[in-house]
N, C-alpha and C positions, 0 to 999 in steps of 0.2 A: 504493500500500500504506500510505503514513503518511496518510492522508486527508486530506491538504493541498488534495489534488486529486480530482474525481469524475468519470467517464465521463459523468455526467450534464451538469456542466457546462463542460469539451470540447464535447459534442455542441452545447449553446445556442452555443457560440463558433460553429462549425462552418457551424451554419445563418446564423448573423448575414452569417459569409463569403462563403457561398455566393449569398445576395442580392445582397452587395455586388460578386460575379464579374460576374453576370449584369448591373450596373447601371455596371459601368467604360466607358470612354473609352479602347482598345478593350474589351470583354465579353473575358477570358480563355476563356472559352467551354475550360475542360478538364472540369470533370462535365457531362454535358449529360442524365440526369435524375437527380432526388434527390426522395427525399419526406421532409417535415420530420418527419411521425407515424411513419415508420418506423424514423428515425434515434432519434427522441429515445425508442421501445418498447425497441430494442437497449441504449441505452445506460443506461436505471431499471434494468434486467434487470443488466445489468453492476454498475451500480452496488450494489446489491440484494446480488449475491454477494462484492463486495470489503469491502462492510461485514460479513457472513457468515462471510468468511474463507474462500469457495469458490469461486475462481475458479478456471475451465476451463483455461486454458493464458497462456502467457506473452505470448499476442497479447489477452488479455480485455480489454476496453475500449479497445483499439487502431484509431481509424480506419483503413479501407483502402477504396480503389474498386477494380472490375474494369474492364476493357476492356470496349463495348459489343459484342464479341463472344461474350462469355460471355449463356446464360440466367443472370437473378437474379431473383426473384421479387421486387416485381413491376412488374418495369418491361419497359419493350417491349425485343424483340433484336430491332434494326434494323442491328446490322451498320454502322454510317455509312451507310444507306440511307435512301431516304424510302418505298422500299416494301415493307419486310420489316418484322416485328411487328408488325402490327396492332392484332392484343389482348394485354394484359398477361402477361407469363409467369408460368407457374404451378408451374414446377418449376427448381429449381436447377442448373446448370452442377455438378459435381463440385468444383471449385476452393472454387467460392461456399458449396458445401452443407461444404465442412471448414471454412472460414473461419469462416461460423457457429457449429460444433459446439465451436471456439473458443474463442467469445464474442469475436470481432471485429465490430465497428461496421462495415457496410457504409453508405458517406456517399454509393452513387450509383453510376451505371456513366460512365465516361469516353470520350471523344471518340476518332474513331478517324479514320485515312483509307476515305472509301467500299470497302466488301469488300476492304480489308489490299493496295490493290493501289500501293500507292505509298509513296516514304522520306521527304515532306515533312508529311505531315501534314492537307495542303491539304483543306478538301471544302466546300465555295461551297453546299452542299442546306440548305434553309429549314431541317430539324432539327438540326444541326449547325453551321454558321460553321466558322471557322477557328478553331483556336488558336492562342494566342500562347505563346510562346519568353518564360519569366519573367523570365530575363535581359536582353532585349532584345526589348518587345514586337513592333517591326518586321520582326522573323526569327521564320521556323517553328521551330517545338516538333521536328521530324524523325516519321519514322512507322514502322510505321502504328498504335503504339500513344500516341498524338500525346499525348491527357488525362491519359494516366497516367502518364508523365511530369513535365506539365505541371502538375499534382494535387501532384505530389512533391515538384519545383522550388519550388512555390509559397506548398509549408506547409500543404496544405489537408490531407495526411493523409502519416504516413511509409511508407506502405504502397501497391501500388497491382499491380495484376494485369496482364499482358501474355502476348500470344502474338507467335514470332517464327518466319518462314517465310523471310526472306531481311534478316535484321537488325531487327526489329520491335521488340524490345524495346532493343534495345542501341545503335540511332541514336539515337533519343528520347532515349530514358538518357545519350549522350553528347554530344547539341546541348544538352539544360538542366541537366548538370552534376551528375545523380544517378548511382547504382550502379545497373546492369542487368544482371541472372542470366538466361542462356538457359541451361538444363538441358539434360542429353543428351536423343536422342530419345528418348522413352516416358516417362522420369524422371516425370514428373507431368501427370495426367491431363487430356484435351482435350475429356474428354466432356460434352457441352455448350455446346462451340462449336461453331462454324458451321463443316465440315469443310472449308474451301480449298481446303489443299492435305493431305492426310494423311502426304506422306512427306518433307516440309520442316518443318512446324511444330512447335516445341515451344513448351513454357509455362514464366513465371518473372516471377519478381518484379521490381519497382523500387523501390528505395528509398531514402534517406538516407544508409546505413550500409552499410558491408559486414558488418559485427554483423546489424543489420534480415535483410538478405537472406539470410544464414545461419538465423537463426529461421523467416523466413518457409517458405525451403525445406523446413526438418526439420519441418516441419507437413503440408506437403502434398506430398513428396516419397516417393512410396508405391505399391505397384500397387493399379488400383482395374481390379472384375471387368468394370466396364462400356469401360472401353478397353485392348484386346487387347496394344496393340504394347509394354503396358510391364510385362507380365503376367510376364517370366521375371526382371526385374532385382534383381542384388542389392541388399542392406541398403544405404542411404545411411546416409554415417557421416560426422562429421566430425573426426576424430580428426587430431593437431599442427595443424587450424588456428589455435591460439593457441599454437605454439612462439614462443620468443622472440627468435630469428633463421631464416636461412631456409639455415644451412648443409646443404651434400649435394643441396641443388635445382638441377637443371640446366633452365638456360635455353633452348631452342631459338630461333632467330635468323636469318630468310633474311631478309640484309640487303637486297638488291634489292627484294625486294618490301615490306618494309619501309618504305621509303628512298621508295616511292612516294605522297608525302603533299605538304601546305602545308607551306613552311619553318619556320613558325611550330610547325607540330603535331609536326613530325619533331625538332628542338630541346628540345623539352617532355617527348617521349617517349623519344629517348635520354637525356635527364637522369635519367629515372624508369628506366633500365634499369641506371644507373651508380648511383642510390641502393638497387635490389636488389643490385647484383652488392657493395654495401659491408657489406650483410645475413647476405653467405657463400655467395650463389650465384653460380654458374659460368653463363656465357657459353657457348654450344656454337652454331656454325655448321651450320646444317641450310640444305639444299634443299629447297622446296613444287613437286614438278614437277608437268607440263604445268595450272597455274594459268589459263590462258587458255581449254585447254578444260574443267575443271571447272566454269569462271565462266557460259559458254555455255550446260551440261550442265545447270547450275541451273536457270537460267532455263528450257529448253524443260521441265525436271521441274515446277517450279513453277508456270508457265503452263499446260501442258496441265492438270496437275489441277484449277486453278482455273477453267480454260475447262470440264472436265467437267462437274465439280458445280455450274457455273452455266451452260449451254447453255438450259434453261429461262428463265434469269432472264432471260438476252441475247435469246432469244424472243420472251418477253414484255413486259420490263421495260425492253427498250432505250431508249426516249426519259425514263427518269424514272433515270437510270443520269449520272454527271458524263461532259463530256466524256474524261477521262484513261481514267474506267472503259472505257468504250466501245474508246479505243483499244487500252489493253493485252489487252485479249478480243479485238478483231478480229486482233493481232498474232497472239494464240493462236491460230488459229485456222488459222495459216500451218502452225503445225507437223503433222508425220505420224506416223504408227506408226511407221517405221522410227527419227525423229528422238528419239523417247521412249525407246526399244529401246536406241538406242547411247547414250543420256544417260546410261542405267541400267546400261550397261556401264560407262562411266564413272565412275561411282560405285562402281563396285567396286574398280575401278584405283585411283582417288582413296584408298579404306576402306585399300587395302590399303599404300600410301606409309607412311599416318599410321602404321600397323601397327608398320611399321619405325621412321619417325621417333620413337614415342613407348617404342621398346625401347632406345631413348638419351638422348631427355631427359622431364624431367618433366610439362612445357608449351612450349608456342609462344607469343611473343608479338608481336602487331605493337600499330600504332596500330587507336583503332576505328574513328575516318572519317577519311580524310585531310581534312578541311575544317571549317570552324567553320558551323554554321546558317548555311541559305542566307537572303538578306534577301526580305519579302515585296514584290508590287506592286500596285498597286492594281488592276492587271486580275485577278488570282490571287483576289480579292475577291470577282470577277462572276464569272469562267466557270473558273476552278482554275488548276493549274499544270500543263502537262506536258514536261519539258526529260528527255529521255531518258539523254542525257552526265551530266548532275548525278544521276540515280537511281541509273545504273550505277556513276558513281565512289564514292556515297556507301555503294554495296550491295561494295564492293573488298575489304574485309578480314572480312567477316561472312558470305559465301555460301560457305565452306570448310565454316563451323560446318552450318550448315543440308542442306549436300550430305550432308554425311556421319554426320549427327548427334550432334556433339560437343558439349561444353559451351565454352562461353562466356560472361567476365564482363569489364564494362567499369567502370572508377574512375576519374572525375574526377580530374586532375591537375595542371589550372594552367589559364591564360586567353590567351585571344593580346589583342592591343597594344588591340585594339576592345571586350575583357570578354566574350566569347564563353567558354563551357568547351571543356577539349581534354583527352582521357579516352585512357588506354590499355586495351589489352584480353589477357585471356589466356585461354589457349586449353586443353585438357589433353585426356587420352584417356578414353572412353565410360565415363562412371558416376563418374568422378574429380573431382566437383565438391568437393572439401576441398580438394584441391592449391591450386584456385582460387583460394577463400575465403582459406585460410592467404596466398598473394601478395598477396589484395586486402587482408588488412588492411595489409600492411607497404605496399603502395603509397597510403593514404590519410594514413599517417606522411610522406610525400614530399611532400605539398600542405603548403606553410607556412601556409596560409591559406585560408578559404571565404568568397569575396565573397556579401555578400548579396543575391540579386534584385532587379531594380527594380520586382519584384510580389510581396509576399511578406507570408504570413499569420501572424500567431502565433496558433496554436489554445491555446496555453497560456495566453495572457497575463490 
């Protein structure tokens, strides 16, 4: 606004970056496509109405990436695939098309794990590489929204789009040390992506701030007529999230499951429960029951949908598909109607605990992974990763969200002994993303400090 600075020349910083991603020792490889004419149209145009004094919304001249699951005009929706998008898109994802109407800088679509099917990131296919963990290029970014993450961590934009079906946004988010918003389900529109799974996935932001991810949401947090399931939701508000302490908030608390994390992470995280509870919130002991089979429950929901809408693909596309893909489709493949049937039952059991637990306190909190970024190897280079124990411990505190379609938000919160980030996460009941918001700001008051990257851009400078 004082025109110190112009979206236009952001944008030239932007592209400068973006060459020199591509041109590192390893390739950060987090946008994996961008066009330099498309960025630098956005940003004249931006620039154009801030001299004007008409700018669209409070995101105007704001770089952001999407996930490569989203359509963006016009680049290919390959999904992390080498054989999906052929020809360029021609119509925008819902997410993408508000972003625009904006005037948000779209700098590219982001790296993902092959079809969302994995929590490391990994995908070894010609159009993609791996990304790197800006923290610690030798560790994954987390998945499977890997780039946008890794986009955020790294400076390249404070903005970046994710969808989460069994912690997608909010592992990434908390292996590279940003803020990651999983909205409830239907909260904000899917229309446009590539349907996975339809009754795990939501959509949200990551980004820098917990401020960033509250604008971002109140932007695109909306019913849109083209996807059904978020058709009846009420108004998103964000009203006391900028109270000035957090007294009358009651904390929910299963300490055992909790407690089930790295010593380092568990350390870090009750610290940050003891810098809320000094804020004026109360501590309340709640039970998460039968946890083990909701955990299950997920997974055969999540699999079989994704074995659905990709039976074709597995068909046809099986030898051009990563080894990992291959396997978690054929695991799908195990399941049955009956085992979907009682998943589903479960998930009502499940809806219906929270029901109670959230008639007592405000939110739940645990950790968001019990573990810091796994490190990479050089086989994971050539043929991927797939360690089953590691997806499932790292999917431990995030497929509650996703069963049941609650909101979740994760915040950086400190580093273990190696500079890894280590993030709490909080949890609240359907449509209640302010509660969230309002604890995340007071927990990024808990971080004394934000180490800077050992890959890291200034688009300002």
């Amino acid at each position: 606004r004082s025109g110190k600075l112009t979206p236009t020349q952001v944008a030239k910083n932007i592209i400068a970056m973006l060459e020199d991603c591509d041109k590192s020792t390893p390739p950060l490889r987090a946008i994996v496509q961008w066009d330099q004419e498309q960025i630098m149209l956005m940003a004249e145009a931006s620039t154009t109405r801030y001299r004007n004094k008409c700018t669209l919304s409070c995101l105007d001249g704001i770089p952001v990436c999407l996930k490569e699951e989203f359509k963006v005009v016009p680049y290919h929706h390959r999904v992390g695939t080498v054989y999906l998008g052929t020809q360029p898109e021609t119509e925008d994802a819902t997410v993408a098309r508000k972003l625009r109407e904006a005037g948000a800088i779209i700098i590219g679509v982001s790296n993902m794990h092959e079809l969302g099917t994995g929590t490391t990131g990994c995908n070894p296919n010609r159009y993609h590489k791996i990304p790197r963990n800006p923290y610690n290029p030798n560790h994954f970014t987390g998945g499977s929204s890997s780039g946008s993450a890794a986009a955020v961590a790294a400076g390249l934009c404070p903005v970046a789009i994710g969808t989460d079906g069994g912690g997608s946004v909010r592992i990434p988010a908390s292996f590279c040390g940003v803020v990651g918003l999983k909205g409830t389900f239907g909260r904000i529109s899917c229309h446009g992506s590539l349907p996975l799974s339809y009754s795990t996935v939501s959509v949200g932001p990551i980004c820098t701030s917990v401020a960033d991810a509250a604008i971002v949401y109140s932007v695109l947090a909306e019913p849109d007529l083209l996807y059904p399931y978020g058709l009846k939701q009420p108004k998103e508000t964000l009203s006391d999230m900028c109270a000035p302490d957090l007294k009358g908030l009651k904390l929910g608390m299963d300490w055992t499951f909790f407690k089930a994390c790295d010593a380092e992470v568990l350390s870090a995280c009750e610290k940050a429960v003891k810098h809320l509870q000094s804020l004026g919130a109360s501590v309340v002991e709640v039970s998460l029951p039968e946890m083990e089979e909701a955990r299950v429950a997920h997974v055969i929901c999540i699999l079989s949908e994704m074995r659905d809408f990709l039976q074709p693909d597995f068909n046809k596309h099986f030898h051009e598909m990563n080894l990992e893909t291959r396997a978690s489709l054929a695991l799908a493949c195990q399941f049955t109607a009956l085992d979907y049937i009682k998943a589903n039952r479960q998930r009502t059991r499940s809806m219906r605990f929270l029901q109670e637990i959230f008639s007592t306190v405000n939110c739940i909190l645990t950790p968001a992974v019990p573990c810091t970024a796994p490190r990479i190897y050089e086989s994971d280079l050539l043929t991927g990763s797939s360690d089953m124990t590691s997806t499932v411990r790292c999917m431990r505190f995030m497929q509650l969200g996703n069963f049941t379609g609650i909101p979740g938000l994760v915040v950086p919160i400190g580093y273990s002994t190696a500079g890894l980030p280590i993030s709490l996460q909080v949890m609240a009941k359907w449509w209640d993303e302010a509660v969230l918001l309002r604890i995340g700001l007071k927990l990024e008051q808990f971080r004394e400090q934000t180490k800077k990257p050992s890959i890291y851009y200034d688009i300002l400078a």
